[in-house]
Backbone as CSV, one residue per row, in Angstrom:
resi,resn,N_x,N_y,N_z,CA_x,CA_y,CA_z,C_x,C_y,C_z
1,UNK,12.893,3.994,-15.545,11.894,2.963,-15.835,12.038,2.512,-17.272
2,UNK,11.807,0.865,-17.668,12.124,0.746,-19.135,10.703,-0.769,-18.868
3,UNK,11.169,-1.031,-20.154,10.117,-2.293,-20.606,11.734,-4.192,-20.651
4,UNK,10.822,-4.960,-19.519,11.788,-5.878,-19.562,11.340,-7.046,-21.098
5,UNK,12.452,-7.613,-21.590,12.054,-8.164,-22.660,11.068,-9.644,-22.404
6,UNK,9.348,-9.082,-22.530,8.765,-10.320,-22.395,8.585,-12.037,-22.635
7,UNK,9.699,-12.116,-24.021,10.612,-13.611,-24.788,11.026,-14.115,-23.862
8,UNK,11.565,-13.824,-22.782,12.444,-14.804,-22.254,11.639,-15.127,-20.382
9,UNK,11.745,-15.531,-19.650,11.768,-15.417,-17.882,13.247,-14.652,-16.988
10,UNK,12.187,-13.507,-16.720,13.331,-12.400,-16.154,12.458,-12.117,-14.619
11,UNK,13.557,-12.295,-13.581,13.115,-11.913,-12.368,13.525,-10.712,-12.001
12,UNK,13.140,-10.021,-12.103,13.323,-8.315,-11.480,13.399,-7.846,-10.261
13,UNK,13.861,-7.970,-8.666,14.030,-7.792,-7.870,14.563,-6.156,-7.170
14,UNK,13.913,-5.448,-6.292,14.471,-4.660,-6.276,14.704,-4.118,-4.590
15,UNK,14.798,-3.285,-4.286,14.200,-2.497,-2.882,13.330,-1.531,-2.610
16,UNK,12.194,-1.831,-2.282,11.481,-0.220,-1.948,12.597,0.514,-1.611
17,UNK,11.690,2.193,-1.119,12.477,3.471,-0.595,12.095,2.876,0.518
18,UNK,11.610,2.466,1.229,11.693,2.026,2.849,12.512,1.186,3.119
19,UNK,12.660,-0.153,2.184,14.099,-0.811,2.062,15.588,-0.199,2.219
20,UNK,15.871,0.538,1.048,16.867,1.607,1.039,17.058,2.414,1.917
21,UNK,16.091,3.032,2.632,16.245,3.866,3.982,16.439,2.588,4.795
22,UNK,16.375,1.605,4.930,16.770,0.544,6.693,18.093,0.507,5.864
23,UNK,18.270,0.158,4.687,19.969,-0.781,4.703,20.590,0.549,4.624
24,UNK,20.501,2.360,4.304,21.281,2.646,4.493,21.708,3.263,5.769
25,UNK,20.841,3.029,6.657,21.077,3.152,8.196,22.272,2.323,9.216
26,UNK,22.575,1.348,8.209,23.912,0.085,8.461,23.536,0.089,10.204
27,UNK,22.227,-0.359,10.772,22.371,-0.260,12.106,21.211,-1.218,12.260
28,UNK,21.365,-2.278,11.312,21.265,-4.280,11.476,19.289,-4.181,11.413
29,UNK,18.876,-2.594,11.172,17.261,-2.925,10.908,16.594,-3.424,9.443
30,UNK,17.724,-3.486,9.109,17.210,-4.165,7.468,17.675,-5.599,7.571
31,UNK,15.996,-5.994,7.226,15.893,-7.493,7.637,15.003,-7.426,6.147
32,UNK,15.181,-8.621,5.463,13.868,-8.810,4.420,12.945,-10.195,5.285
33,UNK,11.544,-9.895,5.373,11.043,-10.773,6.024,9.727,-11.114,5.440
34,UNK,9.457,-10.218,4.310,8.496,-10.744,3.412,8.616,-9.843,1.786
35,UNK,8.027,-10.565,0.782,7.947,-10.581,-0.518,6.243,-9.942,-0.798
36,UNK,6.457,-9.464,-1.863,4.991,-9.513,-2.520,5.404,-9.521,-4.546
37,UNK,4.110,-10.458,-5.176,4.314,-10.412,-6.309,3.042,-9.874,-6.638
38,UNK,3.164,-8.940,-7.825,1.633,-7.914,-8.832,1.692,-8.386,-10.056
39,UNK,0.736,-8.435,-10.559,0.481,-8.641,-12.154,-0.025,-6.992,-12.266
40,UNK,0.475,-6.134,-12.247,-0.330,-4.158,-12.446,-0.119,-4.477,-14.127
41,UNK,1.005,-5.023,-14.423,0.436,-4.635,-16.169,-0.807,-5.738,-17.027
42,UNK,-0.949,-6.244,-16.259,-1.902,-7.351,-17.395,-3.371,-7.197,-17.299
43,UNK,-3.656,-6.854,-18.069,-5.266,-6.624,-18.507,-6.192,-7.707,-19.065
44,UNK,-6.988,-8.348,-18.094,-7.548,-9.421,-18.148,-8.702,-9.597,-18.691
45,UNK,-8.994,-8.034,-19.332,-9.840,-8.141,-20.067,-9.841,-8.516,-21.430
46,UNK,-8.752,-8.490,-22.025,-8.232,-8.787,-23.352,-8.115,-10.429,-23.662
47,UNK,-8.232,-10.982,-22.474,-8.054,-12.589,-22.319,-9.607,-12.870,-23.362
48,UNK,-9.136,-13.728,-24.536,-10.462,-14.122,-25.116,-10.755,-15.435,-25.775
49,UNK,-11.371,-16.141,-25.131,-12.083,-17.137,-24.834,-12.482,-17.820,-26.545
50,UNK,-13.114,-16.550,-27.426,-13.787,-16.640,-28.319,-12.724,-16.338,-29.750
51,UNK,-11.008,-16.617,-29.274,-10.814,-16.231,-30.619,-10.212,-17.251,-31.700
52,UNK,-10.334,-17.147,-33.123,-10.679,-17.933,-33.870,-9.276,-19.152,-34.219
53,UNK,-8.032,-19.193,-33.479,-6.972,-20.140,-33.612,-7.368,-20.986,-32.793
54,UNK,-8.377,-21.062,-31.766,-8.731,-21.812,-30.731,-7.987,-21.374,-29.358
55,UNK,-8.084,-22.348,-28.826,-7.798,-22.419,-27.081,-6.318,-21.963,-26.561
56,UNK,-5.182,-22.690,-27.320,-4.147,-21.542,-27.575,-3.784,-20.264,-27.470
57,UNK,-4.639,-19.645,-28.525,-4.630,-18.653,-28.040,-5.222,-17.626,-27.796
58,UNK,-6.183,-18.034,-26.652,-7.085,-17.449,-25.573,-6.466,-16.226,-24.966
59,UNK,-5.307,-16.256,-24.669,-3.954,-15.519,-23.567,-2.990,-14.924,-24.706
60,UNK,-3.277,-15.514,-25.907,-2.328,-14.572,-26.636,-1.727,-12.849,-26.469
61,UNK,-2.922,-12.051,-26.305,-2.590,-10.969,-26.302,-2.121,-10.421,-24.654
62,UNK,-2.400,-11.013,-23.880,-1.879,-11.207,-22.381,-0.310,-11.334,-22.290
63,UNK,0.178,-12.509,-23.123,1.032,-12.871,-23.288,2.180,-12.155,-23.791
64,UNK,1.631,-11.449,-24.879,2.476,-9.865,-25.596,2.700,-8.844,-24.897
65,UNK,1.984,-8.665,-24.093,2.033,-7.224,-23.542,2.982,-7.099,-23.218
66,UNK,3.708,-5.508,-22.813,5.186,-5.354,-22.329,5.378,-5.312,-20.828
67,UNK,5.919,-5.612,-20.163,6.083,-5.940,-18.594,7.161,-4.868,-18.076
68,UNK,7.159,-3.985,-16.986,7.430,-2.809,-16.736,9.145,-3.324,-16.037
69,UNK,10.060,-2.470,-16.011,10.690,-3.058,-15.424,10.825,-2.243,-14.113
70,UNK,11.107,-3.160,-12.934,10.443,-2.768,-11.909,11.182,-1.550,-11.306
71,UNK,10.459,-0.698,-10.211,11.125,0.750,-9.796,10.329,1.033,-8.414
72,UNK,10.826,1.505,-7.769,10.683,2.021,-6.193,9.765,3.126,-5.857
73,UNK,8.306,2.696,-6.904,7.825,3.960,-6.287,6.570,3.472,-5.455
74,UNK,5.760,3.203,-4.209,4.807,2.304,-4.543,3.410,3.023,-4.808
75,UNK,3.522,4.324,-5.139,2.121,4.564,-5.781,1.816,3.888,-7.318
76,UNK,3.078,3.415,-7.728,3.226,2.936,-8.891,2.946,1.413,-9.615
77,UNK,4.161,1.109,-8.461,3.927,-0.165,-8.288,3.411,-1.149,-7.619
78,UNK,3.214,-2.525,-7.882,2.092,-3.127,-6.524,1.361,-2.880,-6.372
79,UNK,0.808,-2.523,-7.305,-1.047,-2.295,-6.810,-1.505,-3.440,-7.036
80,UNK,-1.947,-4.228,-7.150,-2.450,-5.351,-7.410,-1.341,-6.456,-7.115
81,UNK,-1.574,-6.676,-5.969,-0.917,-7.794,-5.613,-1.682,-9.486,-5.568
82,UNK,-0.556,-9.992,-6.140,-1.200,-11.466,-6.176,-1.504,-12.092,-4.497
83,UNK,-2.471,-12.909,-4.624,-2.658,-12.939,-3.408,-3.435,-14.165,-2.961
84,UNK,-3.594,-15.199,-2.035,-4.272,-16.332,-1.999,-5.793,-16.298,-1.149
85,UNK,-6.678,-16.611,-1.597,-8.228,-16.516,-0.866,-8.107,-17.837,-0.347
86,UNK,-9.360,-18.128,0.606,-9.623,-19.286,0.854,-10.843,-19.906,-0.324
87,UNK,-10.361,-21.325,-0.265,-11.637,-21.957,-1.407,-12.775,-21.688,-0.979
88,UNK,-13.593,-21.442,-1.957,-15.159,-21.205,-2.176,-15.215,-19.929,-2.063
89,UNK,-13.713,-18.655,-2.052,-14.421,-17.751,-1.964,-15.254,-17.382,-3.840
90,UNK,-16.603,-16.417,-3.395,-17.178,-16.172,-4.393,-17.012,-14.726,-4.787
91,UNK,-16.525,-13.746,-3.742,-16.478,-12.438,-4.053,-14.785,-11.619,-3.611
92,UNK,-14.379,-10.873,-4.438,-13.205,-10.463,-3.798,-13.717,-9.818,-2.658
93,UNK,-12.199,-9.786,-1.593,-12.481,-8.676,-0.512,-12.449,-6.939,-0.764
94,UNK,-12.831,-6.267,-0.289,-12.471,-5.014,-0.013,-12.605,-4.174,1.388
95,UNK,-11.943,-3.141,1.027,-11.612,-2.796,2.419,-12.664,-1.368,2.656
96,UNK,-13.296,-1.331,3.873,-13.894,-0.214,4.445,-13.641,0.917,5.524
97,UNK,-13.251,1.940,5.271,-12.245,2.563,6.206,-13.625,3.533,6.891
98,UNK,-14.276,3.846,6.238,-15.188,4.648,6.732,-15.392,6.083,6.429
99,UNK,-13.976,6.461,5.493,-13.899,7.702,4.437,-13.132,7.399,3.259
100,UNK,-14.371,8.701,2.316,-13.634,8.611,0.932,-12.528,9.239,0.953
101,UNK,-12.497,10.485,2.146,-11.027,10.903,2.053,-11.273,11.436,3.208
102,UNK,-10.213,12.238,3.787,-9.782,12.855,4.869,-9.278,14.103,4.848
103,UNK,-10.021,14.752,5.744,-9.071,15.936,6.226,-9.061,16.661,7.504
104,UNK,-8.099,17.141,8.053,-7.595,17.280,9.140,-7.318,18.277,9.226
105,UNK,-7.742,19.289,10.626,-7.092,20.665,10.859,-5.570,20.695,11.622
106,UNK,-4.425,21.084,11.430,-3.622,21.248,11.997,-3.792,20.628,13.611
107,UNK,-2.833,19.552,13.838,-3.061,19.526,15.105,-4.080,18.089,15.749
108,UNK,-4.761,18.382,14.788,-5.511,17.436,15.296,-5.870,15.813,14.508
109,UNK,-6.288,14.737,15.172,-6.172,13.277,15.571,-7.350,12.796,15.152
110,UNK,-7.269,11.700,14.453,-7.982,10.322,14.130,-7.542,9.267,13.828
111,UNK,-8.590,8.385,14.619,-8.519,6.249,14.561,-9.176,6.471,13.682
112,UNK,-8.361,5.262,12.727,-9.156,4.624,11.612,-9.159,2.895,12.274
113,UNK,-10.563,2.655,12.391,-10.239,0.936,12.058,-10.860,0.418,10.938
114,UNK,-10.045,-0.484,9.877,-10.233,-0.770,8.693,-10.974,-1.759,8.965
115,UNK,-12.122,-2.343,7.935,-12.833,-3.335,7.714,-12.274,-4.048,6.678
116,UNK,-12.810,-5.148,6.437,-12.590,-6.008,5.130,-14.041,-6.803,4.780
117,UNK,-14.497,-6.464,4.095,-15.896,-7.084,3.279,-15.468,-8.046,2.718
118,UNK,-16.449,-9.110,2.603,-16.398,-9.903,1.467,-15.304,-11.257,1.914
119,UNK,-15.007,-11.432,3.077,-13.773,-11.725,3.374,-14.012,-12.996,4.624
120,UNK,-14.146,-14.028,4.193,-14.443,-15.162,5.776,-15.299,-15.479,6.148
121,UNK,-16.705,-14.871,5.463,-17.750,-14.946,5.966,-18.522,-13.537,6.554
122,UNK,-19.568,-13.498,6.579,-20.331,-12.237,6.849,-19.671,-11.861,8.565
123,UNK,-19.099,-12.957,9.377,-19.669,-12.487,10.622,-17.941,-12.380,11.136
124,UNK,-16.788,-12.133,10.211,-15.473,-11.596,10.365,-15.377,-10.985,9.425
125,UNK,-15.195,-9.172,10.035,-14.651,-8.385,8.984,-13.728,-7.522,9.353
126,UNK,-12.513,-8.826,10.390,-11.332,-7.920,11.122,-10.480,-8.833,10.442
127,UNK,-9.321,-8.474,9.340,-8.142,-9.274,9.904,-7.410,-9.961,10.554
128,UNK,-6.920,-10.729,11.499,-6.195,-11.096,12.213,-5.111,-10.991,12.456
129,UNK,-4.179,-10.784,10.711,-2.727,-10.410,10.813,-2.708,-8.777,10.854
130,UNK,-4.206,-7.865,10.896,-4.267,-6.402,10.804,-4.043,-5.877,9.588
131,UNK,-3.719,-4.655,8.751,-3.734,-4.075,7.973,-2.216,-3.241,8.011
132,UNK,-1.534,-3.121,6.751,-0.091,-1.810,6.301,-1.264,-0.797,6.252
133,UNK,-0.745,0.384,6.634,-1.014,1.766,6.506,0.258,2.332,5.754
134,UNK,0.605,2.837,4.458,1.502,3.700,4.351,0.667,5.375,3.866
135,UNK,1.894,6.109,4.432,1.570,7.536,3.943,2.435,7.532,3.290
136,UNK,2.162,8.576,2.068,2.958,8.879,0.973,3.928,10.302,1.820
137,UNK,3.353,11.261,2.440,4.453,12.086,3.055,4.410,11.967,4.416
138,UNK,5.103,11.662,4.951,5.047,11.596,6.468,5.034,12.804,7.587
139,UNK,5.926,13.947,6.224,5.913,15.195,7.261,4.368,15.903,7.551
140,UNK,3.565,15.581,6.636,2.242,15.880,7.132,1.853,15.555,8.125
141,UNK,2.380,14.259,8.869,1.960,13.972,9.840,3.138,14.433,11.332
142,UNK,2.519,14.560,12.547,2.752,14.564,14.349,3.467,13.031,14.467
143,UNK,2.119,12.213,14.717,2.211,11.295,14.313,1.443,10.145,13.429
144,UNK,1.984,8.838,13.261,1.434,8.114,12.811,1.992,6.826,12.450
145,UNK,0.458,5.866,13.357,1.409,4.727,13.931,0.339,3.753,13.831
146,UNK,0.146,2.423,14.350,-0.803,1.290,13.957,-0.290,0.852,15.512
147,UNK,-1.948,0.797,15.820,-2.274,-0.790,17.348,-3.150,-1.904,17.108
148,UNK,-2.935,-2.155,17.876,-3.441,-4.084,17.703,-2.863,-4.829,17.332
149,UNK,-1.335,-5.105,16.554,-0.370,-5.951,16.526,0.531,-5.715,17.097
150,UNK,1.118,-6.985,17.491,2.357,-7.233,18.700,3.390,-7.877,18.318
151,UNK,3.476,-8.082,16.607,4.671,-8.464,16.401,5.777,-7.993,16.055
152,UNK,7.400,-8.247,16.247,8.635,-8.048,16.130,8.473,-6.947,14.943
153,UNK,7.780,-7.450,13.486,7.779,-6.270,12.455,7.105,-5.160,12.588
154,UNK,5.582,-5.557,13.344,4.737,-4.155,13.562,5.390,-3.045,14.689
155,UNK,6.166,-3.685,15.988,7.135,-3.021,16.581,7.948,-2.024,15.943
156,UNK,8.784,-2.878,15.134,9.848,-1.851,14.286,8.817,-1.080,13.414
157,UNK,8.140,-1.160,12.297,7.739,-0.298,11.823,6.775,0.587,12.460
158,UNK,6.465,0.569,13.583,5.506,1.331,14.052,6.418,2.609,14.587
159,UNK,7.694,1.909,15.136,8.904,2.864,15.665,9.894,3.638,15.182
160,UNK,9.984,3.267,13.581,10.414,4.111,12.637,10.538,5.166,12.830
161,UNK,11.568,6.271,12.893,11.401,7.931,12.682,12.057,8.473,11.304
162,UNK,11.602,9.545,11.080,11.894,10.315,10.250,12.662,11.441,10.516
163,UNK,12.885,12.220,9.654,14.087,13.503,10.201,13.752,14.447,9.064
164,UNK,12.023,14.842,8.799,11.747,16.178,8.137,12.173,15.883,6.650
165,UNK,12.270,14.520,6.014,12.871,14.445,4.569,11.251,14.142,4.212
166,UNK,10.826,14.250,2.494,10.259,13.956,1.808,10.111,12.637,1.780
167,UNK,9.694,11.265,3.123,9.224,9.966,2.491,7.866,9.432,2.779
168,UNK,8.118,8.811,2.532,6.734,7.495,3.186,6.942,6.678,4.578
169,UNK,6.058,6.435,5.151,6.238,5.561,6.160,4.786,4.718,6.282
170,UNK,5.410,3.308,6.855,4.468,2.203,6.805,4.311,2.064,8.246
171,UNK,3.238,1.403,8.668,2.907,1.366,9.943,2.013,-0.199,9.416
172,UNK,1.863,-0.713,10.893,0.980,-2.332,11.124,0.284,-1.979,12.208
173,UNK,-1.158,-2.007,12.003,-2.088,-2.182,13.365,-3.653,-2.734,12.881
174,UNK,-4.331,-2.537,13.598,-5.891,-3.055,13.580,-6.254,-1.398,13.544
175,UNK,-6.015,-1.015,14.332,-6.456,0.166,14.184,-4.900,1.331,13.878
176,UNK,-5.247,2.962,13.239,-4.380,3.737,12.563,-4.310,4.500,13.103
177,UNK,-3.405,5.228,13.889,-3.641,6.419,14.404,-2.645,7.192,13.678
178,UNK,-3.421,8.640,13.420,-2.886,10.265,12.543,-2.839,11.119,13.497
179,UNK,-1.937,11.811,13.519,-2.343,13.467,13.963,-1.455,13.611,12.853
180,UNK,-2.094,15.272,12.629,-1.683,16.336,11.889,-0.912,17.000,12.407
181,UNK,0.424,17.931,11.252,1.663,18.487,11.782,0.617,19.604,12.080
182,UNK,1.615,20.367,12.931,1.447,21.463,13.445,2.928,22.393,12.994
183,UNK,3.672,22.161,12.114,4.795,22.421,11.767,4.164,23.507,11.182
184,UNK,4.249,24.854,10.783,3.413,26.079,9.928,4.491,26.124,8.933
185,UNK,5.641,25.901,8.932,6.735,26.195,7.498,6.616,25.105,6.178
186,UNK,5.989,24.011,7.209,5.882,23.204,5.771,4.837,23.611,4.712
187,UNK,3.753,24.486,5.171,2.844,25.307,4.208,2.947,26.348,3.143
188,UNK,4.530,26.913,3.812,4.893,27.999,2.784,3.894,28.961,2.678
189,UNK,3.154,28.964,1.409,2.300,30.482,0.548,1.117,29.528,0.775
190,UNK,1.170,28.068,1.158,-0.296,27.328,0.726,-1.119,27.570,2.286
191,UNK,-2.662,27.151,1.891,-2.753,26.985,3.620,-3.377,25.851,3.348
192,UNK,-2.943,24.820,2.471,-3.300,23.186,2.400,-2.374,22.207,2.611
193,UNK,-1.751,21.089,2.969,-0.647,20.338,2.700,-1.977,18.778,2.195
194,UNK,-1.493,18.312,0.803,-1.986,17.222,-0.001,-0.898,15.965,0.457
195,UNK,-2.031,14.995,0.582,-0.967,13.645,0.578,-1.998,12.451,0.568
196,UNK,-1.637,11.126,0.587,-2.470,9.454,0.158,-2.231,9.032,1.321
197,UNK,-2.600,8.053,1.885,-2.730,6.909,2.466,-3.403,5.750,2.329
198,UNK,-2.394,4.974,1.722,-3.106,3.588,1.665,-3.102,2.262,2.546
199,UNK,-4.457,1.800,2.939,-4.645,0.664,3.513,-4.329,-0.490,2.596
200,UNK,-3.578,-1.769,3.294,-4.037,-3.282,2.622,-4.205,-4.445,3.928
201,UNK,-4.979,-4.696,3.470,-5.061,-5.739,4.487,-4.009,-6.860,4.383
202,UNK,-3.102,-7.391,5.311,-2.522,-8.480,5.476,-2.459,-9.707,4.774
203,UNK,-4.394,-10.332,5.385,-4.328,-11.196,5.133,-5.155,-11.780,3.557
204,UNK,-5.868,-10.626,3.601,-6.705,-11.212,2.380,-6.042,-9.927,0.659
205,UNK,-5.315,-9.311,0.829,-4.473,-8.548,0.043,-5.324,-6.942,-0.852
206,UNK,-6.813,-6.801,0.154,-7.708,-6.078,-0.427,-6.658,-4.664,0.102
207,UNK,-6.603,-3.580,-1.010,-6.301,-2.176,-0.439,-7.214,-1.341,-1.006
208,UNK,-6.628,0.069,-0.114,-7.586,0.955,-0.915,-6.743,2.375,-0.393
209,UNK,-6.868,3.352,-1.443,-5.954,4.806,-1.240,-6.936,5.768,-1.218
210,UNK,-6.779,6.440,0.057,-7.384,7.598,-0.341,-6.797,9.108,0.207
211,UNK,-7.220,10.449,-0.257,-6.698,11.545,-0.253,-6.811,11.723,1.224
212,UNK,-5.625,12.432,1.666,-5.752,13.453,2.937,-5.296,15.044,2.512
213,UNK,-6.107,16.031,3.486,-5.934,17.166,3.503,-5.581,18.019,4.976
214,UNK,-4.186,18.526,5.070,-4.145,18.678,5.976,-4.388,20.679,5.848
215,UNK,-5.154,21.156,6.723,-5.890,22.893,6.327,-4.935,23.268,7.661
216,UNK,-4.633,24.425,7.058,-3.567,25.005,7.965,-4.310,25.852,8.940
217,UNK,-4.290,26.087,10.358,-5.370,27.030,11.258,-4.251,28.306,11.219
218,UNK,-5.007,29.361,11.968,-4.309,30.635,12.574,-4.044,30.384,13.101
């Protein structure tokens, strides 16, 4: 990770680790079929209205800041993704999952269906294009997969497998479905396994991360 030089216009392009895992599979599932752009370094609180060169430079110190150069991690990166509302909205969206966190006994299963507040009007608080689910470790999970979308991408990523390595996996649905491993070696000396999952919604770009705990049974 370094700092790109803010003087000039530099496009930084890279691949997630979910990227890198399809293209190095050379078996035609790496498709790029969408983009996302973040402002995570700019602090909009520093934007000031009131300072004494005038209007100029309002954004000055916005403008300085150092800009990250970009890297494949996404607890890191992308959090704040730019994103388009419809006019007149007055409040951002956010998302309601229905826990601050989670935890799970070995073995066993939960639906999440995500909400979105704030988002279309009081009387839609479903998505339409549905919600990404990623887990940060996947081996915590049996499974884990997303329903309610039927398209070509939510297909493939819903069908994704893994092979017991240390990644992430993304899933597309309206609703989330988890089970917990039942694997007992991945616990070692612990009888906890720690990991994230974060929701974003599709269409209106609200996310939200929260902890899972998976408790190991006898």
């Amino acid at each position: 990770m370094g700092y790109l030089n803010n003087q000039i216009i530099t496009v930084d392009a890279i691949l997630t680790k979910k990227g890198r895992e399809l293209l190095a599979r050379q078996d035609g599932s790496f498709r790029i079929t969408q983009f996302a752009l973040a402002d995570d370094e700019i602090d909009y609180t520093l934007y000031n209205p009131t300072h004494p060169s005038g209007s100029a430079f309002y954004g000055e110190a916005l403008e300085n800041m150092p800009l990250l150069e970009a890297f494949p991690d996404e607890t890191q990166m992308l959090k704040y993704k730019l994103t388009t509302l419809p006019r007149g909205t007055a409040k951002m969206p956010v998302l309601d999952i229905g826990f601050a966190s989670i935890t799970l006994a070995q073995g066993a299963s939960l639906a999440i269906t995500p909400q979105t507040l704030n988002y279309l009007g009081a009387n839609q608080v479903f998505e339409s294009n549905g919600y990404t689910a990623t887990i940060a470790d996947v081996r915590t999970m049996n499974t884990f997969n997303g329903t309610g979308i039927n398209t070509d991408q939510a297909t493939q990523l819903n069908q994704t497998q893994t092979y017991g390595t240390n990644v992430s996996k993304t899933v597309i649905g309206t609703t989330i479905n988890l089970t917990a491993t039942t694997v007992n070696t991945l616990f070692g000396s612990n009888t906890q396994l720690q990991t994230t999952v974060t929701f974003v919604g599709r269409d209106s770009g609200a996310r939200i991360t929260i902890p899972i705990t998976i408790t190991q049974t006898s």
